[in-house]
C-alpha positions in Angstrom: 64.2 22.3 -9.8 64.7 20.1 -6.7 61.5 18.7 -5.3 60.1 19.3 -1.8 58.1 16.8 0.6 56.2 18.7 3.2 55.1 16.4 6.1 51.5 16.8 6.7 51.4 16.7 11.1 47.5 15.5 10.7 48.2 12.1 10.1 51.1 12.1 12.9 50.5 10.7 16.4 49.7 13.2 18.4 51.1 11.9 21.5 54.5 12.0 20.7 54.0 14.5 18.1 57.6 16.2 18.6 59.4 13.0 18.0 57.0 12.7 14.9 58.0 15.7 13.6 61.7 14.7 14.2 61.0 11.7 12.2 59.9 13.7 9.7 62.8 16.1 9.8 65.2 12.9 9.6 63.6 11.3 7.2 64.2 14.4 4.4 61.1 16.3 4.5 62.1 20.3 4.0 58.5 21.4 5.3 55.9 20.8 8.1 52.3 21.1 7.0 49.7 21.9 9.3 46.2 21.8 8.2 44.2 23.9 9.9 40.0 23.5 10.7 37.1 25.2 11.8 34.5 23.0 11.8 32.9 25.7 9.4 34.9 26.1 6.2 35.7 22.3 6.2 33.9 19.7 7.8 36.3 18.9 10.4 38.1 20.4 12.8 42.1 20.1 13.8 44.3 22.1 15.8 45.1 26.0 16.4 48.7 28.4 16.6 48.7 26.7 20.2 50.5 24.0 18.7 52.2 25.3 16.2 53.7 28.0 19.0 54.7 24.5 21.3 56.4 22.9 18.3 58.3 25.8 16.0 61.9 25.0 17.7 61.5 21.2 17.5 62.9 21.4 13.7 64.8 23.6 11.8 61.6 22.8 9.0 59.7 25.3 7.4 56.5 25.9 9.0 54.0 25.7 6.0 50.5 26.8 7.7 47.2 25.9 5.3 44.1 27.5 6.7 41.0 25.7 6.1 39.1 28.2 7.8 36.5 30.4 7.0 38.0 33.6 8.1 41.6 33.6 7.6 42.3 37.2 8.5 40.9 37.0 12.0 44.2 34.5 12.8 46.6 35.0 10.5 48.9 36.8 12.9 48.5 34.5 15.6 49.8 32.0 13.5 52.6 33.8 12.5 53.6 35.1 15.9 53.4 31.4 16.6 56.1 30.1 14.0 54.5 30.3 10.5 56.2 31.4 7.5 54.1 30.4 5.0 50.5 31.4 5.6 48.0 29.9 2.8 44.5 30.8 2.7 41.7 29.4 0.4 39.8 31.1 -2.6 36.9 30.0 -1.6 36.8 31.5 2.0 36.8 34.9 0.6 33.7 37.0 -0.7 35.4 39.3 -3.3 38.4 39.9 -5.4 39.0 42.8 -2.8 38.9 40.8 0.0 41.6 38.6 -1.5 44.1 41.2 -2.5 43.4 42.7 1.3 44.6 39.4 2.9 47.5 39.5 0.5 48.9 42.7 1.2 48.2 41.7 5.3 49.8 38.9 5.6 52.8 40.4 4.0 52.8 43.2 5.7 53.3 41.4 9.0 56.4 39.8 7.0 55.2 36.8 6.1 54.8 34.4 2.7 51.4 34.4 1.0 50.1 31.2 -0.3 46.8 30.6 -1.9 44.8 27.2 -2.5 41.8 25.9 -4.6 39.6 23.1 -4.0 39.2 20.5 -6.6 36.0 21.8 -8.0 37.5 25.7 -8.6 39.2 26.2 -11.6 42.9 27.0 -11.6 41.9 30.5 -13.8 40.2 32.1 -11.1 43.7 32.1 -9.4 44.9 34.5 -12.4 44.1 38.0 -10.7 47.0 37.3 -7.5 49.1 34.8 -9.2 52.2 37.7 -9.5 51.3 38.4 -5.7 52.0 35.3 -3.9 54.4 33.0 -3.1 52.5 29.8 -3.2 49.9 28.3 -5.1 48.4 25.3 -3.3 46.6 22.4 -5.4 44.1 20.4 -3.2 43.7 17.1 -5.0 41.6 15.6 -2.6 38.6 18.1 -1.0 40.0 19.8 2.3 38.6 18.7 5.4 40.2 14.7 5.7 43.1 12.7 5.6 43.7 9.4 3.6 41.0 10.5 0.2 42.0 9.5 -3.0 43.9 11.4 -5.7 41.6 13.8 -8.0 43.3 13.8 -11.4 41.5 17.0 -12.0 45.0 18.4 -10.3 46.9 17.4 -13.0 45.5 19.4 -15.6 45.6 22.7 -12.9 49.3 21.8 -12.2 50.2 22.1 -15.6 48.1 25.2 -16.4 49.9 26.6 -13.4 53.0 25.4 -14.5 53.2 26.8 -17.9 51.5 30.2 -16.9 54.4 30.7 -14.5 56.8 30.1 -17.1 55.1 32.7 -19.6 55.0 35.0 -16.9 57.9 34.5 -15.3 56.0 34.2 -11.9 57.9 33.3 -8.5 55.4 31.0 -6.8 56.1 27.7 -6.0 53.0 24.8 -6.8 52.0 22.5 -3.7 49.5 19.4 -4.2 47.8 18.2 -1.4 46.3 15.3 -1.0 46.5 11.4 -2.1 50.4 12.0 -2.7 52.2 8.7 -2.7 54.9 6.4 -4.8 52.1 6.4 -7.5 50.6 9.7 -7.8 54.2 11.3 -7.1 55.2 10.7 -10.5 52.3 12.3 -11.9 52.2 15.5 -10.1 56.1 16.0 -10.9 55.6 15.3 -14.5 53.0 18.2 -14.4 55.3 20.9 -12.5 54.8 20.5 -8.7 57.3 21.8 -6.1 55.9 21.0 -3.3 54.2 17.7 -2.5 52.1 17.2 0.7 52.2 13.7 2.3 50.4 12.9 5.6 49.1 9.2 5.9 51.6 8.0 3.4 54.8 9.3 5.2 54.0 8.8 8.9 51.9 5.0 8.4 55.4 4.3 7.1 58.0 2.2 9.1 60.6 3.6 7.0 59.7 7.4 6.7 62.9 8.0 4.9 62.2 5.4 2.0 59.1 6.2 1.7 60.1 9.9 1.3 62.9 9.0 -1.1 60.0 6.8 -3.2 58.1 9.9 -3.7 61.4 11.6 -5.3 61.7 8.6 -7.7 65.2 7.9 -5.5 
């Protein structure tokens, strides 16, 4: 299956941000990643729809949203008004099983695709309840709140576990790593299964964005 390279806008300069995400566009990535932060959930805090609404025509990308916030449901149609079509909420934001399955069924009722991450520490087995609900699994291999961390190997082993119970279940969602994804660890995460790898720091510190995207394809 071909390989995707979602272009993390966190590490981008935000001053010329549309010619950035041109850049990006040029250079082969398929997806735009936008990590969004509270200040509560993670210990950081990013950008809101605003930006995502002043930026959704600049490419013809697909505008993968992550929300790193501590309650997704309160703006998950902003964001999608704004451009998103891929909303992905984490595990760990959520109180109950309930909960979960209720943001699932919302965020496709407003028509929308339905990702769901883990943090490093949570085990890829508590994803089993919604894995034949969503269309995204997202694999943080670094914990969610910074840019430029170093690769957690412990996402190997839950790519693979991911990977093969997709396969004996003939599930539709895609696997996305995030975090510490360069010409190294690229290798690794395809070898495991991945779809979709997330690359901030490594794509836009570049000065040849498009090598450095075709180095994380093994091109």
């Amino acid at each position: 299956m071909k390989k995707i390279i979602a272009a993390s806008i966190l590490n981008s300069d935000f001053s010329k941000l549309g010619e950035e995400i041109k850049r990006s566009e040029e250079a082969g990535c398929e997806w735009l990643h936008f990590d969004v932060m509270d200040g509560h959930f993670v210990p950081n805090i990013s950008f809101g729809y605003h930006v995502l609404n002043c930026i959704k025509n600049v490419s013809s990308q697909v505008k993968d949203v992550h929300l790193m916030i501590s309650d997704p449901k309160k703006y998950c149609k902003n964001f999608i008004d704004s451009g998103a079509e891929i909303i992905t909420f984490h595990l760990e934001a959520l109180k109950s099983m309930d909960e979960v399955f209720d943001l699932i069924e919302y965020i496709h009722s407003l028509k929308c695709k339905v990702g769901i991450s883990i943090k490093p520490n949570t085990p890829w087995n508590a994803l089993f309840p919604f894995l034949k609900m969503v269309e995204l699994v997202l694999v943080m291999s670094v914990e969610p709140g910074f840019g430029g961390q170093v690769f957690n190997e412990k996402a190997l082993e839950k790519i693979e576990g991911l990977n093969n119970y997709r396969n004996e279940n003939k599930c539709r969602y895609l696997i996305e790593v995030d975090g510490g994804i360069n010409f190294l660890t690229a290798p690794l995460v395809i070898e495991k299964g991945v779809d979709v790898m997330v690359a901030g720091s490594y794509l836009f510190n570049s000065d040849d964005m498009k090598a450095s995207v075709k180095s994380l394809l093994g091109e």
